[in-house]
PDBQT receptor file of N, H, CA, C and O in Angstrom, charges set to zero:
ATOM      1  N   UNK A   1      98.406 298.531  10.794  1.00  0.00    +0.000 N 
ATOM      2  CA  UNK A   1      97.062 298.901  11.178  1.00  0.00    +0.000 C 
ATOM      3  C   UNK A   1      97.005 298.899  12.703  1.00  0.00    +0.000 C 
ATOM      4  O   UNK A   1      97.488 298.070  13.475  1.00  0.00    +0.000 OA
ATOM      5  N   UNK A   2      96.287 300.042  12.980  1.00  0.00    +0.000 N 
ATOM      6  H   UNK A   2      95.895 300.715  12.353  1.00  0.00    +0.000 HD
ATOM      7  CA  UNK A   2      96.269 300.030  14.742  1.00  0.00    +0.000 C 
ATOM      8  C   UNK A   2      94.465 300.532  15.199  1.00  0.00    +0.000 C 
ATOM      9  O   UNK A   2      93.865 301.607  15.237  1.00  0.00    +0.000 OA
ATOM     10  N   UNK A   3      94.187 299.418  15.419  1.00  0.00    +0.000 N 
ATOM     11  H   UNK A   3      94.674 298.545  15.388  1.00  0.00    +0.000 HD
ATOM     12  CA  UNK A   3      93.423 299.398  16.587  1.00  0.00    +0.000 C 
ATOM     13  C   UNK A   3      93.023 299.631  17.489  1.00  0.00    +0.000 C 
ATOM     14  O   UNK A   3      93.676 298.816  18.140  1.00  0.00    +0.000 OA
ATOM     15  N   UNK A   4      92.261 300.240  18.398  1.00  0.00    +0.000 N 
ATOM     16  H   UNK A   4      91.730 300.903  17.869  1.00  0.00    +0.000 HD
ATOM     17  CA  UNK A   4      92.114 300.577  19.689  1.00  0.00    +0.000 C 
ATOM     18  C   UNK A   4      91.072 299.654  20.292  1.00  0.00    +0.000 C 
ATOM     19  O   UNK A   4      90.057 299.960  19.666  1.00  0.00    +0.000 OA
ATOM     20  N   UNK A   5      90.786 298.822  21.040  1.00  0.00    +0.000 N 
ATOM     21  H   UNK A   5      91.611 298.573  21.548  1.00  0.00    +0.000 HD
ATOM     22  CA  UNK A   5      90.293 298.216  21.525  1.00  0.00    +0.000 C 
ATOM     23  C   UNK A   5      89.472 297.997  22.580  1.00  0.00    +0.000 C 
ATOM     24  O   UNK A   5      88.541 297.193  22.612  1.00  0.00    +0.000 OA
ATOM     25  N   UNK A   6      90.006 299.078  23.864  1.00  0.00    +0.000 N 
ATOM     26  H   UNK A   6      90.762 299.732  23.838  1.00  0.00    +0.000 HD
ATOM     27  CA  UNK A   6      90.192 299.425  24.994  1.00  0.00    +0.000 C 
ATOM     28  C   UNK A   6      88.632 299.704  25.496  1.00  0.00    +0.000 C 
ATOM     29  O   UNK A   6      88.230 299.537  26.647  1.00  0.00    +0.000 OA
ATOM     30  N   UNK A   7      87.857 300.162  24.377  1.00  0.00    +0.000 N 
ATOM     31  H   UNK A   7      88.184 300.297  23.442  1.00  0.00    +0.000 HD
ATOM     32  CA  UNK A   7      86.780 300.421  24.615  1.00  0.00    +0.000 C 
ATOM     33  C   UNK A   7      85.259 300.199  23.777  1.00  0.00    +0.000 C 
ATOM     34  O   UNK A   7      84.168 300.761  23.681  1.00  0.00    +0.000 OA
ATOM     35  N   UNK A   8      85.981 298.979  23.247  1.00  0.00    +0.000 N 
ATOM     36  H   UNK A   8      86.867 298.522  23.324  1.00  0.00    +0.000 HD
ATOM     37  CA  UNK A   8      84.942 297.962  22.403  1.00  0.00    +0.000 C 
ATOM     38  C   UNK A   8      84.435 297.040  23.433  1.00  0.00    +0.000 C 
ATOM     39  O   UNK A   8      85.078 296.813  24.458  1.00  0.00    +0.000 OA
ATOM     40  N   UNK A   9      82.951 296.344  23.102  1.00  0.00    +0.000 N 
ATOM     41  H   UNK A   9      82.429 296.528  22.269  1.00  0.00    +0.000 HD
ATOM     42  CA  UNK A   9      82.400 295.317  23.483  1.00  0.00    +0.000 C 
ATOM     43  C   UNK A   9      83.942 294.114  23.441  1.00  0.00    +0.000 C 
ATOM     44  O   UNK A   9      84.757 293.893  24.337  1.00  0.00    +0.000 OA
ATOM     45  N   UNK A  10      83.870 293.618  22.223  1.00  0.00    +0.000 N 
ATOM     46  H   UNK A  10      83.207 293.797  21.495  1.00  0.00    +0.000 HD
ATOM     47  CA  UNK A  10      85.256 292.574  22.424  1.00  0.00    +0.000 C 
ATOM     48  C   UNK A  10      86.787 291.986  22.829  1.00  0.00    +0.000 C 
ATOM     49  O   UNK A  10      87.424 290.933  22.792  1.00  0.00    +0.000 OA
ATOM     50  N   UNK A  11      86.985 293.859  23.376  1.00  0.00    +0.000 N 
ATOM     51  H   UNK A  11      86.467 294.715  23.406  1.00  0.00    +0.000 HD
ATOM     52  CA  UNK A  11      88.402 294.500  23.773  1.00  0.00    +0.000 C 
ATOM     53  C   UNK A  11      88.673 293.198  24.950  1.00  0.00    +0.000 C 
ATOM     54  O   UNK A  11      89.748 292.600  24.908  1.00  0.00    +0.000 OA
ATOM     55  N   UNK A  12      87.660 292.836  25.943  1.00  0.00    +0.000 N 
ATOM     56  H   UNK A  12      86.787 293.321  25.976  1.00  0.00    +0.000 HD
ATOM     57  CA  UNK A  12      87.742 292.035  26.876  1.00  0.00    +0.000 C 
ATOM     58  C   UNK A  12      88.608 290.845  26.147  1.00  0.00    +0.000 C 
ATOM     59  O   UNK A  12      89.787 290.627  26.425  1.00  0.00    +0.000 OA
ATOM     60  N   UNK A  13      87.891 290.141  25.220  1.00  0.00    +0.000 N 
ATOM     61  H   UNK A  13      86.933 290.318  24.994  1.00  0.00    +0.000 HD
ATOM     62  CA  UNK A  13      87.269 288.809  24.648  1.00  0.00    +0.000 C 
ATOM     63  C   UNK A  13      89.220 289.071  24.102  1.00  0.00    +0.000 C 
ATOM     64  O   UNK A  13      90.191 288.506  24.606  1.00  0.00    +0.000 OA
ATOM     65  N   UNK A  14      89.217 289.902  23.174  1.00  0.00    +0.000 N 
ATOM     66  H   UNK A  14      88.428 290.361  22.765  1.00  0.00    +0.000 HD
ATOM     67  CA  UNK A  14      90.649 290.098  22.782  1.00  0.00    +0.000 C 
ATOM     68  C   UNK A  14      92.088 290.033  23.511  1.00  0.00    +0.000 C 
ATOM     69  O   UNK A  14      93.106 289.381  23.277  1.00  0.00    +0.000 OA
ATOM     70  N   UNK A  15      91.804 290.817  24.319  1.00  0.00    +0.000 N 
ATOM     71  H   UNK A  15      90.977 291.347  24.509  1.00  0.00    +0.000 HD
ATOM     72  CA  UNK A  15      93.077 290.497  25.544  1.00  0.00    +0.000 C 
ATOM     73  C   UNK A  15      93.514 289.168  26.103  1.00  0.00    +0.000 C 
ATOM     74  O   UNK A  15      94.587 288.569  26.044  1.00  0.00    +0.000 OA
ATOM     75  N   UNK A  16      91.702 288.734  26.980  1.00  0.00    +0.000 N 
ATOM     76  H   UNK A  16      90.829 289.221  27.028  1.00  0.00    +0.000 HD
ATOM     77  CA  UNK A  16      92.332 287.495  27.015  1.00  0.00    +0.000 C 
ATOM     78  C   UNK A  16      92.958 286.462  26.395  1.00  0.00    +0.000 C 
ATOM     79  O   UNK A  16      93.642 285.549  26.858  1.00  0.00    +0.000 OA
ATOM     80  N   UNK A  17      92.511 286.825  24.875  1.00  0.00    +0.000 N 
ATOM     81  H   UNK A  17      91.956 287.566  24.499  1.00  0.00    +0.000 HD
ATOM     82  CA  UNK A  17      92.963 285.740  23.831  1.00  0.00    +0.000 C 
ATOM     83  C   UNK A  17      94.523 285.893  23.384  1.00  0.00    +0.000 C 
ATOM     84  O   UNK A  17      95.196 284.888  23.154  1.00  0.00    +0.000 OA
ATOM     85  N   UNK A  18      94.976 287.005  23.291  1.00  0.00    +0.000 N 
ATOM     86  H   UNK A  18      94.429 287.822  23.478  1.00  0.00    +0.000 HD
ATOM     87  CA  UNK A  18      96.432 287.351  23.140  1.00  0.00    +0.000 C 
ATOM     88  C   UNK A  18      97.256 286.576  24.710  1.00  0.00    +0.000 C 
ATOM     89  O   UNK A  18      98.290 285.919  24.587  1.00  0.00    +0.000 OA
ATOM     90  N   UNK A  19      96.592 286.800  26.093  1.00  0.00    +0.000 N 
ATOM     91  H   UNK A  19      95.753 287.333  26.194  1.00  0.00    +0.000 HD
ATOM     92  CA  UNK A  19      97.414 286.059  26.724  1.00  0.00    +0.000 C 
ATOM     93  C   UNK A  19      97.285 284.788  26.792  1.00  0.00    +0.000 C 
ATOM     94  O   UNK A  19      98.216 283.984  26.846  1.00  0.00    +0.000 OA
ATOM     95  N   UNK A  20      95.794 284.471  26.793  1.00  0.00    +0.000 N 
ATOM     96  H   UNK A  20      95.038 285.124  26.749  1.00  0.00    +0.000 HD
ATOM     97  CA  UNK A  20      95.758 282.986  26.372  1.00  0.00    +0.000 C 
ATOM     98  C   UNK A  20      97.039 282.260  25.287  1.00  0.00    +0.000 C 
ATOM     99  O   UNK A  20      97.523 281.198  25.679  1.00  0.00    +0.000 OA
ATOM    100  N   UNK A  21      97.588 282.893  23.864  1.00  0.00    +0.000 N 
ATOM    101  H   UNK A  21      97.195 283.756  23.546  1.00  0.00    +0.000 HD
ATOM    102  CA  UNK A  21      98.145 282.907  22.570  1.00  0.00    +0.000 C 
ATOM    103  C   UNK A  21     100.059 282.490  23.299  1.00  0.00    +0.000 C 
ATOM    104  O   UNK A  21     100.873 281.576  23.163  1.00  0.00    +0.000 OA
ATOM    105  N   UNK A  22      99.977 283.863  24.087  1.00  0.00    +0.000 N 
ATOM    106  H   UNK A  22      99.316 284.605  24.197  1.00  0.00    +0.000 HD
ATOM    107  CA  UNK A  22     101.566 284.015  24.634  1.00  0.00    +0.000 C 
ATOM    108  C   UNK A  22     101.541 282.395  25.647  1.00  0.00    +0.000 C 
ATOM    109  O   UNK A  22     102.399 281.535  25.450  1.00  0.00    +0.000 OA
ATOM    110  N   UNK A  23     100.703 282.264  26.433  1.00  0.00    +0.000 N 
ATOM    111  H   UNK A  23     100.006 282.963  26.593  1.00  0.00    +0.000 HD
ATOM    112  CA  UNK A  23     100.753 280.727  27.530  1.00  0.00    +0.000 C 
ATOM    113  C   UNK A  23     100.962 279.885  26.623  1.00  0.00    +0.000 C 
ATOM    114  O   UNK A  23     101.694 278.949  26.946  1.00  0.00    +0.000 OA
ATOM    115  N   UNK A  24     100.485 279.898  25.379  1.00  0.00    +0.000 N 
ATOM    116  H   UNK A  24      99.890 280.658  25.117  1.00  0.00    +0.000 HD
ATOM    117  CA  UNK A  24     100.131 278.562  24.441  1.00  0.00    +0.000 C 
ATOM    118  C   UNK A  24     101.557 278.414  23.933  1.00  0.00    +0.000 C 
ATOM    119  O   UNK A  24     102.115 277.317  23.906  1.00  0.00    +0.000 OA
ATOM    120  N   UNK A  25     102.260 279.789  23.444  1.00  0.00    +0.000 N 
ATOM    121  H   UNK A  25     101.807 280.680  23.466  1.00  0.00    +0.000 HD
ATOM    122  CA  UNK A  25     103.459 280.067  22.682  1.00  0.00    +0.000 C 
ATOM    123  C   UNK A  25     104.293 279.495  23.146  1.00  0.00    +0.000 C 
ATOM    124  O   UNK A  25     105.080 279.060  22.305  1.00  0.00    +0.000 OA
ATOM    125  N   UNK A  26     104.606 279.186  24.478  1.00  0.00    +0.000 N 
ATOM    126  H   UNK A  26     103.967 279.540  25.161  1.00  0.00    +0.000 HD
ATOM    127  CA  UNK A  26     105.860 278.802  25.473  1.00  0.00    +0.000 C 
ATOM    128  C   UNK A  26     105.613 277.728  26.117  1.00  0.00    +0.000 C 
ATOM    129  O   UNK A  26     106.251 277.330  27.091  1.00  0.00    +0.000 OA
ATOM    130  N   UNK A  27     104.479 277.084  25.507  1.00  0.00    +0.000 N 
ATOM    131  H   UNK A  27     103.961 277.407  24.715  1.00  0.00    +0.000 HD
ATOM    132  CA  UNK A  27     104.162 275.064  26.464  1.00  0.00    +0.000 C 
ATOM    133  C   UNK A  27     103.993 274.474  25.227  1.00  0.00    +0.000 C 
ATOM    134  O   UNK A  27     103.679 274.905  24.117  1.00  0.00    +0.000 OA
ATOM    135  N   UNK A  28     104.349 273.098  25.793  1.00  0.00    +0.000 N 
ATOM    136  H   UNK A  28     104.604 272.748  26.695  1.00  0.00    +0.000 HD
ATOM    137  CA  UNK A  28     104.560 271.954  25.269  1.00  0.00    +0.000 C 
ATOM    138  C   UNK A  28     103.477 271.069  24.528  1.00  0.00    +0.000 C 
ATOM    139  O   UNK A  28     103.633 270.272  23.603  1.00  0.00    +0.000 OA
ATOM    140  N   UNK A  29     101.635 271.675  25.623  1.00  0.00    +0.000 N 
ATOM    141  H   UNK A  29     101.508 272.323  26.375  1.00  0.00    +0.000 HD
ATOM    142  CA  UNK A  29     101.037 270.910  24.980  1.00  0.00    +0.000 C 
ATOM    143  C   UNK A  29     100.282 270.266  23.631  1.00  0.00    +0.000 C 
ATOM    144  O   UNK A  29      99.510 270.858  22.877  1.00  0.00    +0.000 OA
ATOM    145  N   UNK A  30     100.639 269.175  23.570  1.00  0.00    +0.000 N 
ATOM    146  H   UNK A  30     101.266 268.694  24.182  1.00  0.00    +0.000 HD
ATOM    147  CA  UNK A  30      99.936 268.764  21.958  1.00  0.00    +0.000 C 
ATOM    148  C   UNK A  30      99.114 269.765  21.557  1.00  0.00    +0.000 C 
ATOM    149  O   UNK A  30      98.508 270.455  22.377  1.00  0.00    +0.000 OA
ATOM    150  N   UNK A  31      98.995 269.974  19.970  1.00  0.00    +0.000 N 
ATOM    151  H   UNK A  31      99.487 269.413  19.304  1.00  0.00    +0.000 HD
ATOM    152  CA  UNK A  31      97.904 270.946  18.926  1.00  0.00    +0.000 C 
ATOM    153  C   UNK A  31      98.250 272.532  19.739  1.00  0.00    +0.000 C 
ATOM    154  O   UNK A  31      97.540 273.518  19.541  1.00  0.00    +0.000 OA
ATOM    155  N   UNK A  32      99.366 272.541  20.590  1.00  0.00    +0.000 N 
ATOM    156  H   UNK A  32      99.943 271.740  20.751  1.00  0.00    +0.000 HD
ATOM    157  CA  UNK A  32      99.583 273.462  20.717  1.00  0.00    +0.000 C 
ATOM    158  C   UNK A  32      99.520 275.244  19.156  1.00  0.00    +0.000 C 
ATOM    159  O   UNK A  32      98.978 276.343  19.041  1.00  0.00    +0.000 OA
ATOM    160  N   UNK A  33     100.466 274.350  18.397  1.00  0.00    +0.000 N 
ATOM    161  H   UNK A  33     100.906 273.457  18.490  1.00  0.00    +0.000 HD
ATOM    162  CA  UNK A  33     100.772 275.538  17.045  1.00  0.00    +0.000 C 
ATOM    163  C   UNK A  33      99.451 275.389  16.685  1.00  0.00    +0.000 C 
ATOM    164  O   UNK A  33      98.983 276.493  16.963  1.00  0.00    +0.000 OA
ATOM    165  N   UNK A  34      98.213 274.459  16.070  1.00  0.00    +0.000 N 
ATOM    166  H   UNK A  34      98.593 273.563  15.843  1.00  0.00    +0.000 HD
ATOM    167  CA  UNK A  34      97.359 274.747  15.683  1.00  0.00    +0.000 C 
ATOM    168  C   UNK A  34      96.555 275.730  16.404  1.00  0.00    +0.000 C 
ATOM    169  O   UNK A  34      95.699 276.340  15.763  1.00  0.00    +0.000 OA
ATOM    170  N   UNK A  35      96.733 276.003  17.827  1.00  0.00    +0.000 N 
ATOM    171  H   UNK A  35      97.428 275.507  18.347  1.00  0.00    +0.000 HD
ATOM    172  CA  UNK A  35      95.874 277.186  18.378  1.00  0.00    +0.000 C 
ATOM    173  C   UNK A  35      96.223 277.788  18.671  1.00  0.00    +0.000 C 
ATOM    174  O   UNK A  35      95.720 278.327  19.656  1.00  0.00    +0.000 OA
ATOM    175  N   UNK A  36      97.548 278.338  18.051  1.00  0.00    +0.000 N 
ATOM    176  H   UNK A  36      97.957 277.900  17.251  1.00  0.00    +0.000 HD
ATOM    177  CA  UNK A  36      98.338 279.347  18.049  1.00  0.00    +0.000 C 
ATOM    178  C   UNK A  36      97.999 279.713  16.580  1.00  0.00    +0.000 C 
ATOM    179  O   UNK A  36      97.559 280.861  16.642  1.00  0.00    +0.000 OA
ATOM    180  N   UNK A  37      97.988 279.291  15.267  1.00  0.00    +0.000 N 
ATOM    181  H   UNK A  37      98.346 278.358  15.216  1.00  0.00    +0.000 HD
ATOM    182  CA  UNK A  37      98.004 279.428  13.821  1.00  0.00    +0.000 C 
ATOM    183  C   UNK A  37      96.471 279.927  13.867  1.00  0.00    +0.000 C 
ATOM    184  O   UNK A  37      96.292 280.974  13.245  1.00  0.00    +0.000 OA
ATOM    185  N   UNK A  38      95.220 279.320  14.548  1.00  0.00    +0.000 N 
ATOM    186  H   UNK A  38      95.365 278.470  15.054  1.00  0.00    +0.000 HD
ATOM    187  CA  UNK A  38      94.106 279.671  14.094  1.00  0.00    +0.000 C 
ATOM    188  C   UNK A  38      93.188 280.755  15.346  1.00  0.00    +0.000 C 
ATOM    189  O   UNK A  38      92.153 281.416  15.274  1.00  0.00    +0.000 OA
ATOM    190  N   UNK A  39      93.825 280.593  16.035  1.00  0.00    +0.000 N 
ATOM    191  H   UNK A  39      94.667 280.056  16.094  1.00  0.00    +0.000 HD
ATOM    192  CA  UNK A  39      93.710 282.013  16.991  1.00  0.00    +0.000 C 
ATOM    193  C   UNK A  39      94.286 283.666  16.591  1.00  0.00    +0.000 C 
ATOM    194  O   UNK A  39      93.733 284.747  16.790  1.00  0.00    +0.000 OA
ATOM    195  N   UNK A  40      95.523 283.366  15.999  1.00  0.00    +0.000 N 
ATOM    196  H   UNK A  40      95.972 282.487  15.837  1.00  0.00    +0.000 HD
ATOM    197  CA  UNK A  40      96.023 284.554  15.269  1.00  0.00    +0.000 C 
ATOM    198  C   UNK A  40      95.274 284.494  14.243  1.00  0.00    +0.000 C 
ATOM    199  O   UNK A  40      95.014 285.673  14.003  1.00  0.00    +0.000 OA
ATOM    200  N   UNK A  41      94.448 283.457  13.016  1.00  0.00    +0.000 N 
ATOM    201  H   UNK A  41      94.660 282.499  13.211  1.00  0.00    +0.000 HD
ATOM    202  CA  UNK A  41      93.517 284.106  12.434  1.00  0.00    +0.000 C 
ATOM    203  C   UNK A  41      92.512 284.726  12.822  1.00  0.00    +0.000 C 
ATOM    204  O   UNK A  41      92.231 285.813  12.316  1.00  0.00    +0.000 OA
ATOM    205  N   UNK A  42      91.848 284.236  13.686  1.00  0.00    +0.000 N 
ATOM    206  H   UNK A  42      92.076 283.353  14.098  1.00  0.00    +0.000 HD
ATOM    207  CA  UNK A  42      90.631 284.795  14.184  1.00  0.00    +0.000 C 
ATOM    208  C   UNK A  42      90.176 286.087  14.786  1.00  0.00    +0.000 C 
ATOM    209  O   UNK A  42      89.093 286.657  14.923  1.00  0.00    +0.000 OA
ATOM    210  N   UNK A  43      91.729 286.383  15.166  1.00  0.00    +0.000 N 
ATOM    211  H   UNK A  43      92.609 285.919  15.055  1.00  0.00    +0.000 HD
ATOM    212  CA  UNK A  43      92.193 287.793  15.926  1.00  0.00    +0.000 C 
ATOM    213  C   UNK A  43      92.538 288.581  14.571  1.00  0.00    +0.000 C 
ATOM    214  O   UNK A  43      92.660 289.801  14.689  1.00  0.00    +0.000 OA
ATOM    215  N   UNK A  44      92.627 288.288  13.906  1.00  0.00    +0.000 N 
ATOM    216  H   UNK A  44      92.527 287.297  13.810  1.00  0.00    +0.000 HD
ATOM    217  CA  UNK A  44      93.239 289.327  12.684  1.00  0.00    +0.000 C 
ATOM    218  C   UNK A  44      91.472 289.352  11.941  1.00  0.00    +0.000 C 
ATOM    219  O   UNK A  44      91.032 290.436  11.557  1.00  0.00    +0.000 OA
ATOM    220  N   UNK A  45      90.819 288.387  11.847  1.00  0.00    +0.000 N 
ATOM    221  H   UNK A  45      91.176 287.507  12.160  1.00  0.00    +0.000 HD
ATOM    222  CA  UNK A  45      89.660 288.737  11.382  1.00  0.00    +0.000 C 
ATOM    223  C   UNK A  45      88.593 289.817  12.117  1.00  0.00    +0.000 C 
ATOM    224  O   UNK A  45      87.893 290.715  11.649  1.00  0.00    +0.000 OA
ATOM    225  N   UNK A  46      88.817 289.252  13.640  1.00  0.00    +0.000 N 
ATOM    226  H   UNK A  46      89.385 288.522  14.020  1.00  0.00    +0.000 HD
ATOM    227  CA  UNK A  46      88.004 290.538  14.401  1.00  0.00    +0.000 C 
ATOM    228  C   UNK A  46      88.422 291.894  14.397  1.00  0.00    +0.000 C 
ATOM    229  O   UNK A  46      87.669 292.864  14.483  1.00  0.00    +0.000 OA
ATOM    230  N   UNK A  47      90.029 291.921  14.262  1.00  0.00    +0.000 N 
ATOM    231  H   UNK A  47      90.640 291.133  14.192  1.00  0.00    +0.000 HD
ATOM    232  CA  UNK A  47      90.496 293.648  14.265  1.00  0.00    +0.000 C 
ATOM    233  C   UNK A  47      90.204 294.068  12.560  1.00  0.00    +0.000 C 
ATOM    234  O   UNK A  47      89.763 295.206  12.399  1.00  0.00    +0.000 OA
ATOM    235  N   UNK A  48      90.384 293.369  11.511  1.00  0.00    +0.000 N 
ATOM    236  H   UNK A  48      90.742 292.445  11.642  1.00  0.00    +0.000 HD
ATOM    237  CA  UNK A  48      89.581 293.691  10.557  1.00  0.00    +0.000 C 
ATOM    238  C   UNK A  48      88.298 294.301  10.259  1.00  0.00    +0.000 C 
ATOM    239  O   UNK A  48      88.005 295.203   9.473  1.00  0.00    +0.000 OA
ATOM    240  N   UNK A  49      87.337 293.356  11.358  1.00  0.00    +0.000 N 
ATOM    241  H   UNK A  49      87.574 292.623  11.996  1.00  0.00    +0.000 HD
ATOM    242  CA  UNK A  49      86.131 294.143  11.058  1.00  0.00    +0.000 C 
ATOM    243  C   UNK A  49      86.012 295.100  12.322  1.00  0.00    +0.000 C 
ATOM    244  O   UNK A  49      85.422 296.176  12.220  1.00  0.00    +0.000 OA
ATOM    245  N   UNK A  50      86.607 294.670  13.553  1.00  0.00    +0.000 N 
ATOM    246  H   UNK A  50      87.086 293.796  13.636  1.00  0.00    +0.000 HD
ATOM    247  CA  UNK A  50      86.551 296.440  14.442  1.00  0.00    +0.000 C 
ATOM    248  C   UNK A  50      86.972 297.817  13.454  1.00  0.00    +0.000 C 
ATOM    249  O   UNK A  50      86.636 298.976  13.698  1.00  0.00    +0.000 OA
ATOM    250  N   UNK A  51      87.735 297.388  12.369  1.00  0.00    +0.000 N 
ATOM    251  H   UNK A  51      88.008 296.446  12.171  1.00  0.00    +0.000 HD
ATOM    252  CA  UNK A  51      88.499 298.522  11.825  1.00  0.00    +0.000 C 
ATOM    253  C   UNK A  51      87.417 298.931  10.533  1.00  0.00    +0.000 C 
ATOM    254  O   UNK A  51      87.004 300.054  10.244  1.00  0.00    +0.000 OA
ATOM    255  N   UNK A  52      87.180 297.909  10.015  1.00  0.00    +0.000 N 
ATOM    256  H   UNK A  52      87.515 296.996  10.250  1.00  0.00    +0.000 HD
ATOM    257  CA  UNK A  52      85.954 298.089   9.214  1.00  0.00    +0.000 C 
ATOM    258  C   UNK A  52      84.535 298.739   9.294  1.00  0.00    +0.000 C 
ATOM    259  O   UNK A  52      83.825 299.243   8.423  1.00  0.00    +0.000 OA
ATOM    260  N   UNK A  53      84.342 298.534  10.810  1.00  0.00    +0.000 N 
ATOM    261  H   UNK A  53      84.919 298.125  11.517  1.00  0.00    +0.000 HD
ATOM    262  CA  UNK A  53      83.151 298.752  11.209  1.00  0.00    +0.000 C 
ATOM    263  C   UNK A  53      83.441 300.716  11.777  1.00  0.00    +0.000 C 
ATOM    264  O   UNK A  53      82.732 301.631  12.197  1.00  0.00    +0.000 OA
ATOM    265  N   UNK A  54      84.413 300.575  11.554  1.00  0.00    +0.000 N 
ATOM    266  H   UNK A  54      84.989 299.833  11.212  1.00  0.00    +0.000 HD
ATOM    267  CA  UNK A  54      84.577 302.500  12.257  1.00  0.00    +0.000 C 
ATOM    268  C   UNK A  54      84.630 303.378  11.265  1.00  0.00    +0.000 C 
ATOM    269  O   UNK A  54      84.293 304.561  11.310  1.00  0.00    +0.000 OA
ATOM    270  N   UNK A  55      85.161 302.640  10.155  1.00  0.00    +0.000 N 
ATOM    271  H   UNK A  55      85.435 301.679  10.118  1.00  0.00    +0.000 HD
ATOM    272  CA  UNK A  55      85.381 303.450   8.664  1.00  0.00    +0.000 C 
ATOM    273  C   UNK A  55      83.728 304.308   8.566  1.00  0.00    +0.000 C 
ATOM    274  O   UNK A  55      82.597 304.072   8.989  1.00  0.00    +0.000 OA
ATOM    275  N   UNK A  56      84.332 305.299   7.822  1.00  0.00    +0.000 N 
ATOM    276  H   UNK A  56      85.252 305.491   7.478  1.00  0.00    +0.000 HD
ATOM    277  CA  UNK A  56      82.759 305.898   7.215  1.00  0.00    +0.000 C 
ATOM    278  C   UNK A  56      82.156 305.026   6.425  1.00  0.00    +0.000 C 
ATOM    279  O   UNK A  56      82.742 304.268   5.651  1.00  0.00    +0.000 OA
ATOM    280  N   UNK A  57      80.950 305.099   6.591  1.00  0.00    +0.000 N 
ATOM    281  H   UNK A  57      80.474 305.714   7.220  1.00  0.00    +0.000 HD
ATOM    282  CA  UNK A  57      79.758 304.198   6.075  1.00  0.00    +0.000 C 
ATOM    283  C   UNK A  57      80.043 303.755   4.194  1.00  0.00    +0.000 C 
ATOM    284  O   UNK A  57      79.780 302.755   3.525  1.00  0.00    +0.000 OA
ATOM    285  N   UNK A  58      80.893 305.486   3.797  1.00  0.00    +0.000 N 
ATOM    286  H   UNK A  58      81.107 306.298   4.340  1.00  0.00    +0.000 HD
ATOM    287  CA  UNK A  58      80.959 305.096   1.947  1.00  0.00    +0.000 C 
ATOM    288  C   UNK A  58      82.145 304.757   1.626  1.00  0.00    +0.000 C 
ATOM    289  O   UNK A  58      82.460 304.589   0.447  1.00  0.00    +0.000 OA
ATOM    290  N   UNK A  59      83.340 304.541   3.052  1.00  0.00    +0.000 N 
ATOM    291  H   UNK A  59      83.085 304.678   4.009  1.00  0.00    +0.000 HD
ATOM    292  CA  UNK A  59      84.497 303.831   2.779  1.00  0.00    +0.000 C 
ATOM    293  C   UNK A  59      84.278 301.890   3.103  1.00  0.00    +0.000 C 
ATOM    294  O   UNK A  59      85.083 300.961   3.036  1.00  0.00    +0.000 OA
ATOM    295  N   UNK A  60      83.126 301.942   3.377  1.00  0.00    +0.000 N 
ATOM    296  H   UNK A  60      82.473 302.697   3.432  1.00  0.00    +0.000 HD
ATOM    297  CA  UNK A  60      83.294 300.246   4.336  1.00  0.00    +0.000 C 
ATOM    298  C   UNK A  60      82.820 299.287   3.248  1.00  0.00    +0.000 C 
ATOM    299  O   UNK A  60      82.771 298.108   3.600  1.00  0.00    +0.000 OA
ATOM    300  N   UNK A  61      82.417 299.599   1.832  1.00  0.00    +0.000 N 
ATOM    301  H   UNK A  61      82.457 300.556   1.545  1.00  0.00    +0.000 HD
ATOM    302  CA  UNK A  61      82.570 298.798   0.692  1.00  0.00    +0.000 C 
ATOM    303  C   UNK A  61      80.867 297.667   0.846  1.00  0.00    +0.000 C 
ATOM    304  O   UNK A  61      79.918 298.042   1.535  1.00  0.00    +0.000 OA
ATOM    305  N   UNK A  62      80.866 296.640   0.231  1.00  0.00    +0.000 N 
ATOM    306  H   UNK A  62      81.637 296.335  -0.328  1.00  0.00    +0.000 HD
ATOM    307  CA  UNK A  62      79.746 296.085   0.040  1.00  0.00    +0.000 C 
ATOM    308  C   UNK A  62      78.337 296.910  -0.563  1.00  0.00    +0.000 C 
ATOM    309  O   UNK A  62      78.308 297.873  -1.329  1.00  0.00    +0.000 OA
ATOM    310  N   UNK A  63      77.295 296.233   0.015  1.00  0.00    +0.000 N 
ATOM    311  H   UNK A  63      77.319 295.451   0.637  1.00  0.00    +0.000 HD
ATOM    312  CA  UNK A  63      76.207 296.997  -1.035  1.00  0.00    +0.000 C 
ATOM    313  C   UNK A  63      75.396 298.146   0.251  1.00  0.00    +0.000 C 
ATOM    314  O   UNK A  63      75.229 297.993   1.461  1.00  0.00    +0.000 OA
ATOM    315  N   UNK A  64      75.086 299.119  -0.550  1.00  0.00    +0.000 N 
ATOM    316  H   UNK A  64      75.222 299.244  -1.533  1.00  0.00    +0.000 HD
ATOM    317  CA  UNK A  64      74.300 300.601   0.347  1.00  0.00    +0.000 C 
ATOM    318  C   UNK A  64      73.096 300.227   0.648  1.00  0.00    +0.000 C 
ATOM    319  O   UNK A  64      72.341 300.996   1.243  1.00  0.00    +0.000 OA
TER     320      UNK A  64
């Protein structure tokens, strides 16, 4: 799935969080993996619904 981001409200919010993710990936500090494990969820939930939210209105499921 690909995304474009570049020109969403959250595209900002996203970037930083991927480099925030890579700093976290390569140090030492404690609960490090936990905010690495629940940051990659949170990022997979927002490109979900960026991707959700672009679909046509009678592909995006739930109630009309």
């Amino acid at each position: 799935m690909k995304v474009s981001v570049a020109n969403d409200s959250s595209g900002r919010w996203i970037e930083n969080s991927i480099r925030y993710a890579v700093s976290e990936a390569g140090g030492s500090i404690a609960g490090g993996e936990l905010v690495m494990a629940r940051l990659s969820e949170l990022l997979f939930v927002e490109k979900l619904r960026l991707y959700t939210n672009r679909l046509p209105r009678s592909r995006q499921g739930g109630s009309s």
